[in-house]
KOLNU-280752 format. One record per residue (C-alpha): residue in one letter; y, x, z. Coordinates in steps of 0.5 Angstrom, whole numbers, plus 2048, in hexadecimal, padded with zeros to 3 digits. Example, Ala and Ser with C-alpha at 12.3 -4.5 7.8 and 13.67 -1.06 7.14 Angstrom:
BEGIN
A7F7819810 S7FE81B80E 
//
This chain:
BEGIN
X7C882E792 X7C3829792 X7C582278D X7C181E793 X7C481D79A X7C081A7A0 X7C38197A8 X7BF8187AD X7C08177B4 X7BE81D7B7 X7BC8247B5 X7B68257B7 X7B581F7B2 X7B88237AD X7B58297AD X7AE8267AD X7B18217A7 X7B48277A3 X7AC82A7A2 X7A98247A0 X7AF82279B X7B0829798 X7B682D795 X7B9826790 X7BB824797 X7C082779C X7BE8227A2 X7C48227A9 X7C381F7B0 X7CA81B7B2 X7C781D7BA X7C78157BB X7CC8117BB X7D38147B7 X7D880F7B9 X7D980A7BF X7DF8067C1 X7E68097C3 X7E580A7CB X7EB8057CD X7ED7FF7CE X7EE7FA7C6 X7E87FF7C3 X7E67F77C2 X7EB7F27C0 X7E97EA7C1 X7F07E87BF X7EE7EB7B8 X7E77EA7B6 X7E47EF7BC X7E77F47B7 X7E37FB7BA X7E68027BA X7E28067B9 X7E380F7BA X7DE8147B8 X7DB8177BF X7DE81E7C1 X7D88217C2 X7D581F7BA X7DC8217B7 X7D88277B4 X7D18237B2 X7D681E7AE X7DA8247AA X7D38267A9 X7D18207A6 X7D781F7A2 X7D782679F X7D082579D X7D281F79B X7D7821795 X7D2825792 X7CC81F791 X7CB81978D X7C7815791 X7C7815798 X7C181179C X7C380F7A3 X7BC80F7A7 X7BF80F7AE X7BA80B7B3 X7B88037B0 X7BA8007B6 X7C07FD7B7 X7C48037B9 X7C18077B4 X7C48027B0 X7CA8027B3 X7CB80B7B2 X7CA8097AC X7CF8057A9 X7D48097AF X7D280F7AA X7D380C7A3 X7DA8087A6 X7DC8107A8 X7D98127A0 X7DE80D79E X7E480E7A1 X7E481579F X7E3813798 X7DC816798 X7D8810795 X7DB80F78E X7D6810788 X7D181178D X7CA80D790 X7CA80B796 X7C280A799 X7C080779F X7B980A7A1 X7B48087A7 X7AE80A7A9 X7AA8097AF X7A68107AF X7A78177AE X7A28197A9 X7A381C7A2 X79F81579F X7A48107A3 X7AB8147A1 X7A8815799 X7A780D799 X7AE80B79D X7B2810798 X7AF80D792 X7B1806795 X7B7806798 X7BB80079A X7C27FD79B X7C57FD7A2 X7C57F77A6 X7CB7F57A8 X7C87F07AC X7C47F57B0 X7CB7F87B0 X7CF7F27B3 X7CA7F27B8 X7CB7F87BB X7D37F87BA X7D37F17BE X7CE7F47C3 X7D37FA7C4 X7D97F67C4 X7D67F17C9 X7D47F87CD X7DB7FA7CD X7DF7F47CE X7DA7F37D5 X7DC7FA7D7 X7E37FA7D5 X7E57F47D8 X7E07F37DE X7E07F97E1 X7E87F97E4 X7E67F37E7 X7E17F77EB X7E67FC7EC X7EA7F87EF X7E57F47F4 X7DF7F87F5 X7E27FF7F4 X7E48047EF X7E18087EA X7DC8027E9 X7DA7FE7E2 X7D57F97E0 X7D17F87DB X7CF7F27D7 X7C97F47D7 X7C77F97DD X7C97F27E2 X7C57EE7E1 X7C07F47E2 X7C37F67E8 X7C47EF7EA X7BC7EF7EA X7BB7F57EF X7BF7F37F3 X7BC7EB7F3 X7B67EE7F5 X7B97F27FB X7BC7EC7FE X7B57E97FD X7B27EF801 X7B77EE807 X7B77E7807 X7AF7E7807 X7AB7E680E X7A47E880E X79F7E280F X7977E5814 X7917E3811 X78B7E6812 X7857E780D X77D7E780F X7787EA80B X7717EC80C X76E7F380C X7667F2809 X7607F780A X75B7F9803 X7577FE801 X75A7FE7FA X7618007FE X7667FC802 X76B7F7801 X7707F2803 X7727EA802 X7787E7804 X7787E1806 X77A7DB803 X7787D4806 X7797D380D X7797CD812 X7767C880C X77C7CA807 X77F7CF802 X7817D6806 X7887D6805 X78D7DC806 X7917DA80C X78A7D580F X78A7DB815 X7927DD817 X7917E181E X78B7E5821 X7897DF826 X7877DB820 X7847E181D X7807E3822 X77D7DD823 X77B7DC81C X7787E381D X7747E1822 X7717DA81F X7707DD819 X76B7E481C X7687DE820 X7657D981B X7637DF818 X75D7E281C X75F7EA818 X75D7E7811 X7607E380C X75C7DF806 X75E7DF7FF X7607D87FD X7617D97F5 X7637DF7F0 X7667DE7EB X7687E37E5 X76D7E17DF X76F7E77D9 X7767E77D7 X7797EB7D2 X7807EF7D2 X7847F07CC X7887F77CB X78F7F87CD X7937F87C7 X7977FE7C4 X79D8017C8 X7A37FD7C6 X7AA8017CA X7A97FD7D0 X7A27FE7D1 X7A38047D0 X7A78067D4 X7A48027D9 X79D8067D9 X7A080D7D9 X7A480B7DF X79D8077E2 X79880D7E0 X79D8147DF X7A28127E3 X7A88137DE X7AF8107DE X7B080B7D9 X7B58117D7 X7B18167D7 X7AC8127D2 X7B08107CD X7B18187CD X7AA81A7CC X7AA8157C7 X7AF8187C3 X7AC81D7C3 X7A681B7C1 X7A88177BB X7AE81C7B8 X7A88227B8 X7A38267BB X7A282D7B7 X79B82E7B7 X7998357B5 X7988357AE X79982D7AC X7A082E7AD X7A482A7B2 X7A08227B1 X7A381D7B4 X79E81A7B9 X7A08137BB X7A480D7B8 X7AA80A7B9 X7AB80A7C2 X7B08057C1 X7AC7FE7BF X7AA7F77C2 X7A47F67BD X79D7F77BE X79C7F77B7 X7977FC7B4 X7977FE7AC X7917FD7A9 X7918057A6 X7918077AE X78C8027B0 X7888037AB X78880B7AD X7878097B4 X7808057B3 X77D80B7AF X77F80F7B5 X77B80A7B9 X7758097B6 X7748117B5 X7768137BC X77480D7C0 X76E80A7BC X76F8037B8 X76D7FE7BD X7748007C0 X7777FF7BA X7797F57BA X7777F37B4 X77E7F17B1 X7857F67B4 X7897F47B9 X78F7F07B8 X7947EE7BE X79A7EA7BE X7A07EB7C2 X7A27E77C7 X7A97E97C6 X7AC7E37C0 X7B27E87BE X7AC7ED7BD X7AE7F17B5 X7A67F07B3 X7A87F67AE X7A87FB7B2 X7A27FD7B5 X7A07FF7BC X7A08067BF X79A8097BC X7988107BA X79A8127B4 X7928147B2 X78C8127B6 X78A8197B4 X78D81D7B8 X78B81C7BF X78D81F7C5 X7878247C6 X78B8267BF X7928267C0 X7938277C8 X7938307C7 X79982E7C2 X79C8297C8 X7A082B7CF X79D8277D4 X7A18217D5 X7A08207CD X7998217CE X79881C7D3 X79D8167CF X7998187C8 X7938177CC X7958117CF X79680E7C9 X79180F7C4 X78C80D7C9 X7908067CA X7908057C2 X7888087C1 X7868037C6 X78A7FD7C3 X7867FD7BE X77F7FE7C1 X7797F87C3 X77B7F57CA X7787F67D0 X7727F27D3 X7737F17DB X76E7EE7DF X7707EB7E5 X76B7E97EA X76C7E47F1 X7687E37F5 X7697DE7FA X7677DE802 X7667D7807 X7677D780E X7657CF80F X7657CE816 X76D7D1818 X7707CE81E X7757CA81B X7727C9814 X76E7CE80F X7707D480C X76F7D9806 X7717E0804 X7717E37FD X7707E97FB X7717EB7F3 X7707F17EE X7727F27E7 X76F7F87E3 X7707F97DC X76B7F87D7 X76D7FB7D1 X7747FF7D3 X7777FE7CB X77E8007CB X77E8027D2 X77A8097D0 X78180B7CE X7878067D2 X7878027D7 X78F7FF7D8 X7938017DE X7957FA7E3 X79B7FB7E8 X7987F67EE X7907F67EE X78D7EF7F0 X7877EC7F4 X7827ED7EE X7857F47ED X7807F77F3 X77A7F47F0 X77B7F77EA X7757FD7E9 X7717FB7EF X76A7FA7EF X7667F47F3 X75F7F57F4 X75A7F07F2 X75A7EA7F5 X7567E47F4 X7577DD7F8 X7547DC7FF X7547E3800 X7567E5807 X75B7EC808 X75C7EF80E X7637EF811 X7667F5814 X76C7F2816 X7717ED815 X7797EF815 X77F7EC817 X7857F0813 X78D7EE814 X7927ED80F X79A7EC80E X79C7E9808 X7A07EE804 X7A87EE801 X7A97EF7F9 X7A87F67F7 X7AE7F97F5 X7AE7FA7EE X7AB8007EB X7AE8027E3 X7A77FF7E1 X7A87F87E4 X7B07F97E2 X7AF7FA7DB X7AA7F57DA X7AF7F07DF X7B47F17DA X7B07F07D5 X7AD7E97D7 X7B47E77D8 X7B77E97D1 X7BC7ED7D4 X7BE7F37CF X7B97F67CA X7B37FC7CA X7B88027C9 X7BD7FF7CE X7B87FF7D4 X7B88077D6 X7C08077D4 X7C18007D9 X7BC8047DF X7C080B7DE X7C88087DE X7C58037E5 X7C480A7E8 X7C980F7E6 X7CE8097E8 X7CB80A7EF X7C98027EF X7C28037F1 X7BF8097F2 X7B680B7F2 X7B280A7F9 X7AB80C7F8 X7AC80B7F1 X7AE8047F2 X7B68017F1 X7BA8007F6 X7C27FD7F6 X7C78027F9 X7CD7FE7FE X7D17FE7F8 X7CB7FC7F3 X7CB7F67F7 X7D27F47F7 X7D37F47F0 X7CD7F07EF X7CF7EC7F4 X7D67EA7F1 X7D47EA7EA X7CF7E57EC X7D37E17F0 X7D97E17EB X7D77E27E5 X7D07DF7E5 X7D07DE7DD X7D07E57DC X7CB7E87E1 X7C67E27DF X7BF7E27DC X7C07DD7D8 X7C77DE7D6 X7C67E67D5 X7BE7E57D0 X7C17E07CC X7C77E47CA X7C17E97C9 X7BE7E37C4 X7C57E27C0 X7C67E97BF X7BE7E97BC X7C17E47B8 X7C67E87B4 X7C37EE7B3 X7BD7E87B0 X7C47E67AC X7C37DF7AF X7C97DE7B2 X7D07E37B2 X7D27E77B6 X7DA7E67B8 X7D97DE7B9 X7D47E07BF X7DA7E57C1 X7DE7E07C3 X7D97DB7C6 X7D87E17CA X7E07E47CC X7E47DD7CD X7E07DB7D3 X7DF7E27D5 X7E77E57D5 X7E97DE7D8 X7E57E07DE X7E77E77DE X7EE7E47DF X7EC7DF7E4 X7E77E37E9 X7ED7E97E9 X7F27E47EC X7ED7E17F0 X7E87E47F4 X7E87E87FB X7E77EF7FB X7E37EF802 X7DE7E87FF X7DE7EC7F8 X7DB7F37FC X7D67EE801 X7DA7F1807 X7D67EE80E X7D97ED815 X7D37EF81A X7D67EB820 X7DA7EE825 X7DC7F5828 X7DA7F4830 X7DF7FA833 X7E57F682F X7E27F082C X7E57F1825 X7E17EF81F X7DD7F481D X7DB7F4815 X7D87F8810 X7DB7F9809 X7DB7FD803 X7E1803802 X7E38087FD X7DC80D7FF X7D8808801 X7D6802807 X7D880380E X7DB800814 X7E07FC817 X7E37FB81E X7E87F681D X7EC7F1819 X7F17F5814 X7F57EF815 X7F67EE81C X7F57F681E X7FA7FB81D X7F480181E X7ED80081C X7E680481C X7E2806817 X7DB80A816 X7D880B811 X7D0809810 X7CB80D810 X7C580F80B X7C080A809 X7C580480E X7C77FF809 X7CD7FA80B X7C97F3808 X7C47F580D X7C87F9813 X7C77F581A X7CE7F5820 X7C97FA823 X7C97FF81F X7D07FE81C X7D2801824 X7CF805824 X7D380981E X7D8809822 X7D580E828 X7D8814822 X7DB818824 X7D881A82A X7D981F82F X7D382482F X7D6829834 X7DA830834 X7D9836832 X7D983D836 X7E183E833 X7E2837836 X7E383482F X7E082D82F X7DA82B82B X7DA824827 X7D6821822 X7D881C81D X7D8819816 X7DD81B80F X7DE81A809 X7D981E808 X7D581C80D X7D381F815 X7D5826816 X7D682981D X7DD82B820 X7DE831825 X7E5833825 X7E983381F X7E283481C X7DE82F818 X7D782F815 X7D282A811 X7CD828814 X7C582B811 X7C282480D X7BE825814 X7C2824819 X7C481C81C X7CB81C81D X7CA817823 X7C481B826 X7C6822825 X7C882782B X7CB82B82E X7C783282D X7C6830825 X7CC82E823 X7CF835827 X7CA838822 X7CD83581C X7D483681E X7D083E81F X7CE83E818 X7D483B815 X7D8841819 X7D3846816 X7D384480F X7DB844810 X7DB84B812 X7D684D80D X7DA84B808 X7DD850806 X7DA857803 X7E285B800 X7E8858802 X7EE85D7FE X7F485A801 X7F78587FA X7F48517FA X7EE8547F7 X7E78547FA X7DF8547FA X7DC84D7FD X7D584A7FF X7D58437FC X7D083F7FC X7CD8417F5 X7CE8487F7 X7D384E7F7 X7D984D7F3 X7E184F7F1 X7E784B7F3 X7EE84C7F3 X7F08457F5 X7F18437ED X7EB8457EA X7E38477EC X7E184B7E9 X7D884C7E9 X7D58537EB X7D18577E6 X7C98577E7 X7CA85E7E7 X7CF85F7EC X7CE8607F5 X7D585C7F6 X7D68607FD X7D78657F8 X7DC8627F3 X7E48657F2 X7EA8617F2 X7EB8637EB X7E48617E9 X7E585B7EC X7EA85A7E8 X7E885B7E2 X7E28567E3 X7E88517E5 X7EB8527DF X7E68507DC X7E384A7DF X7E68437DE X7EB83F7E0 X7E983C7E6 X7E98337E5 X7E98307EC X7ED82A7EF X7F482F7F0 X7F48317E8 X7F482B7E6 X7F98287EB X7FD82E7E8 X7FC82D7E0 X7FE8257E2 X8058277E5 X80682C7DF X8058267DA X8098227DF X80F8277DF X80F8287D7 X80F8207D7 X81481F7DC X8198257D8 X81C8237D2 X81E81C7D6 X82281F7DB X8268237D6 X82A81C7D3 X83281F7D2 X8338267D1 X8398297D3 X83B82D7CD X83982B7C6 X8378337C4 X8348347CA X83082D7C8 X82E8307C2 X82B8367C4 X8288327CB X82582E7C5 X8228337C1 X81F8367C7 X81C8307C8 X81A82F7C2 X8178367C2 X8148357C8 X81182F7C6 X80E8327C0 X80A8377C4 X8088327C9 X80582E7C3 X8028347C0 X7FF8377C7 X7FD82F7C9 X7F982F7C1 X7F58367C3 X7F38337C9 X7F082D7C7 X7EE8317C1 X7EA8367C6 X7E882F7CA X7E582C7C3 X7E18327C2 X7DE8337C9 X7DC82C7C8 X7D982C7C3 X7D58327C4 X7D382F7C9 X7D08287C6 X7CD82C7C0 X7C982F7C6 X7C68287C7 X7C18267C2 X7BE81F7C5 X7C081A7C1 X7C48157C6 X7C380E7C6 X7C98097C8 X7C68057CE X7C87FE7D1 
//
């Protein structure tokens, strides 16, 4: 066994590691994080110091025994978990995990950072290992605790006011809280018309346009003409002064210079792969990983191709800029080449300078070299990245813009003029290799790249046509997950490697959901922002959230500590907890709206929020001894639903007819959405058919249809219980208790019983909602036994009564250990399958 330990965070890490370190180290992954805090309510204490109790994650049971088995063999452990702070934090959970087991006695513990995966960087970080830093530590305990304390405590609230099964995060609402802002902004917007007049002149050298920009003697405004009377009129005086041609008044021409982008940081990162890829935030950071724990390239071996993902510097080593301008000059000439390297600062103030950018790892290996050893998605990340960080070190590009500028003297009402401009590149410098992506393109964008002919002053240009174009100002955009992540990160609200884990919970909690690759809030999503926002203000503010941010940057700086910022945090935030639970009205906490009145009965008719989603009400619970509810339908929100709408939900069910038996044909909607019925019979509508225009003759064919699958169903019934299905997923083996699936091989109208029987015996136990009711009254009952036995009748028969007991519970216990045994190992299994380092989120 190797005399030197080394731990890294994922395998794929390790195994790269492993052949630049050589036999005198044995290097193990921990398969991310090791320990987390006990998923119950008191995993932190604030009545004694925010004491946290931590357990070891299922999941990584077997990688920490790994650990501790190497371990007990070693002299010198380097723990060279990720250099962030839950790098950091990994790797004191592993050393504490050491220690409690008696592991570290009489051996060295190192801590090892290093921002790339090459032999040269790995060599220099196990030559110079440091201590942990408990600072960074206690930062990302802190971040946890709060993290965990939110959830613990807020999520009830949200229980019992909004509606089950929801939780709310200290982070992800204030994000959510931005989603949803921008919705109301969208809905509460109203469109303004104006109107934009431009000019379409006729040259040899090629045709172009100008806008026009004075009109009347004054400044050409943007709502200067707001309706088509207006603008016809304008048209019309401006083509008559004009006789068919317009002078040129003056041209101008001024160069400017762009600098390059600077190197990708996380955000920007992932905001660019989402602009110019497409990729998730997500999906990002995943390739990244990829990218930067190492990519076999044939006979090199497996290199590690990009720096560290996580990052808010823009810093570069000098090594690499070094290597990059050499690249320069040989591929794209010296005059691409500044006179001195690039240098950025970040803009972010709690920016770790020691850190560098996301680069690549050698400005060698170029995406022409490595893309046969890349999938797709890899290739298209990796390319994305080199060309940003060659670019930034490259020459600035020149642009030329030319205006030229046309006088109308004699307009009724007072002058005009029109401008036309063009911007060409006079030297492309950077732009040869990369031109960053924007979300929202501006008025200068559409000039960028048009050639004007040469012009002189007092020319005179044919005039084709002059063209009056309506308008209508536009809401907000949705935010996409580029401007998302930028939003948050402007505000300082979580930190680079939070972003794709915040955007992922809003999603999976259905809080909001993507529509054209745009952020939209569900009704739920909405109501909780809405009661966060409105009774716990503090904590779903900016400020409030981006500060705390910069108190936790302080801890991990070793600035300021960690419990004192803790308690400032928990007392105002329990006191609230506790007054908000007594205080606030279920039906204002989920935004229920009254819409008006029912004009059949005159009864209120309101929108609200229940356990399986918004609907509509008919009636006050108060005052009515029965009500009328009816579901929304997709796409129909109720903080945007109108009275007339609402009605029309309660035409369901509707009567379509009968059918040829006589049976009637209705049509309405359930818990799992519209069905027909016919008889006894009911069968889901097809995605689509609209439950309140569908007729008679298609809903005859989908009841025909279900009644056909019905009868279809089954191919062998042998009498004893056991038959031969079709399901949705093909044939298969029932006996009511098990399924049982057929062999490839097999014709199932062909199968014996005994067959039959034989692949039943084999197949699992089924798992459905009647097992579990099962289970639960078995574990109730042999709860409920031994209570109901209090006084024995007979003390021998107490005796053995007891003694039987006794065995019985014996054999319970030993027959409960296996299972859990069994169920342990089956988990397991199935993690040591999954080999992506996880991450904890927001």
């Amino acid at each position: 066994m190797a005399k030197n330990l080394l731990i890294v965070e994922s395998p794929a890490k390790a195994k790269t590691i492993n052949k630049y370190l050589g036999k005198d180290f044995h290097v193990l992954a921990s398969y991310g994080h090791v320990r987390d805090l006990k998923p119950k309510e008191g995993a932190v204490d604030p009545e004694h110091g925010f004491a946290m109790a931590y357990e070891v994650i299922e999941r990584n049971e077997k990688h920490v025994d790994a650990i501790a088995k190497a371990a007990k063999q070693a002299d010198d452990i380097y723990l060279a978990t990720d250099l962030d702070r839950e790098g950091e934090a990994i790797s004191w959970h592993i050393s504490e995990i050491l220690k409690e087991r008696g592991l570290t006695a009489g051996k060295r513990l190192h801590r090892v950072v290093f921002s790339e995966i090459t032999p040269k960087a790995i060599k220099a970080a196990v030559a110079q290992p440091r201590q942990l830093s408990h600072d960074m530590v206690d930062a990302q305990q802190a971040r946890r605790a709060l993290d965990y304390l939110v959830g613990f405590n807020l999520s009830p609230v949200l229980w019992r006011k909004v509606q089950r099964g929801l939780s709310a995060g200290r982070v992800q609402s204030p994000a959510l809280r931005m989603i949803a802002e921008r919705e109301e902004e969208i809905e509460a917007f109203v469109a303004r018309e104006y109107w934009s007049v431009e000019a379409a002149l006729r040259h040899p050298e090629g045709d172009f346009t100008a806008r026009l920009t004075k009109l009347n003697g004054k400044k050409f405004e943007q709502f200067d003409l707001t309706n088509e009377h207006d603008a016809l009129a304008a048209r019309a005086a401006l083509k008559e002064a004009a006789h068919g041609r317009l002078t040129v008044s003056d041209v101008g021409s001024k160069e400017r210079k762009r600098r390059p982008a600077p190197p990708f940081t996380t955000s920007t990162l992932q905001q660019e792969a989402a602009r110019k890829l497409g990729f998730s935030t997500s999906r990002t950071m995943k390739i990244a990983q990829g990218l930067y724990e190492g990519v076999s390239l044939g006979s090199e071996g497996t290199v590690g191709l990009i720096t560290y993902m996580r990052t808010d510097s823009v810093a570069l080593s000098e090594d690499a800029v070094t290597e990059m301008r050499e690249l320069i000059a040989r591929d794209f000439g010296a005059k691409a080449l500044p006179d001195h390297p690039q240098v950025y600062k970040s803009k972010s103030k709690n920016a770790q300078e020691a850190h560098e950018a996301i680069r690549p790892t050698s400005a060698l290996l170029t995406p022409r070299e490595v893309s046969g050893f890349l999938n797709e998605e890899q290739r298209k990340l990796y390319e994305l990245i080199w060309k940003r960080t060659i670019a930034c070190q490259m020459i600035h590009a020149t642009l030329n813009t030319v205006s030229v500028e046309f006088a109308l003297p004699h307009v009724a009402g007072g002058d005009a003029s029109f401008r036309s401009t063009g911007t060409t590149v006079v030297d492309p410098g950077f732009l040869a290799v990369y031109e960053e992506g924007r979300d929202q393109k501006g008025a200068d964008d559409d000039d960028e790249g048009r050639r004007l002919p040469k012009l002189a002053v007092g020319e005179q240009i044919a005039l084709h046509d002059i063209q009056a174009d309506q308008h209508f100002t536009e809401p907000p955009p949705r935010y996409s997950e580029a401007s998302l992540v930028k939003a948050l990160e402007e505000h300082g609200i979580g930190r680079p490697s939070t972003y794709a884990s915040i955007i992922q919970v809003l999603l999976n909690r259905e809080y909001v959901f993507l529509d054209s690759r745009r952020f939209k809030p569900t009704d739920v999503g909405r109501a909780v922002s809405k009661f966060l926002t409105a009774h716990f203000t503090r904590y779903v503010d900016y400020d409030f959230t981006a500060k705390l941010e910069d108190e936790l940057d302080a801890v991990s700086r070793g600035e300021e500590a960690w419990v004192p910022l803790m308690e400032r945090f928990w007392v105002p935030f329990k006191q609230q907890v506790d007054e908000k639970t007594e205080s606030v009205d279920r039906s204002e906490a989920t935004g229920a709206r009254e819409l008006g009145a029912d004009p059949k009965t005159g009864k209120p008719v309101s929108v609200r929020l229940g356990r399986y989603g918004a609907y509509a009400q008919i009636g006050d619970k108060d005052q009515d001894e029965k009500l009328q509810f009816a579901s929304l339908r997709p796409g129909q929100s109720m903080h945007t639903i109108a009275l007339a709408d609402a009605l029309e939900l309660f035409k369901l069910p509707r009567t379509l007819g009968q059918a040829e038996n006589g049976d009637e044909v209705s049509v309405g909607v359930g818990r799992f959405g519209p069905f027909v019925k016919q008889g006894s019979t009911y069968a889901s509508l097809k995605a689509e058919d609209d439950p309140y225009t569908i007729e008679l003759p298609r809903a005859l064919q989908i009841v025909q249809e279900k009644l056909e699958m019905l009868a279809n169903r089954i191919i062998t019934d042998f009498g004893t219980g056991v038959q031969v299905l079709n399901g949705r997923y093909g044939p298969y083996i029932t006996d009511g208790e098990k399924n049982a699936r057929i062999p490839k091989d097999q014709e199932p109208k062909e199968l014996t019983e005994a067959q039959c029987l034989e692949l039943l015996a084999a197949a699992p136990v089924k798992k459905g909602r009647g097992a579990f009711k099962k289970t639960a009254a078995k574990k109730a009952a042999a709860k409920k036994a031994p209570a109901e036995k209090k006084v024995p009748a007979k003390k021998a028969p107490a005796k053995t009564t007891a003694k039987k007991a006794a065995t019985k519970k014996t054999a319970s216990k030993k027959t409960a250990a296996k299972k859990t045994v069994a169920k342990k190992t089956a988990t397991k299994k199935a993690a040591s399958k999954k080999t992506a380092v996880t991450r904890a989120g927001a």
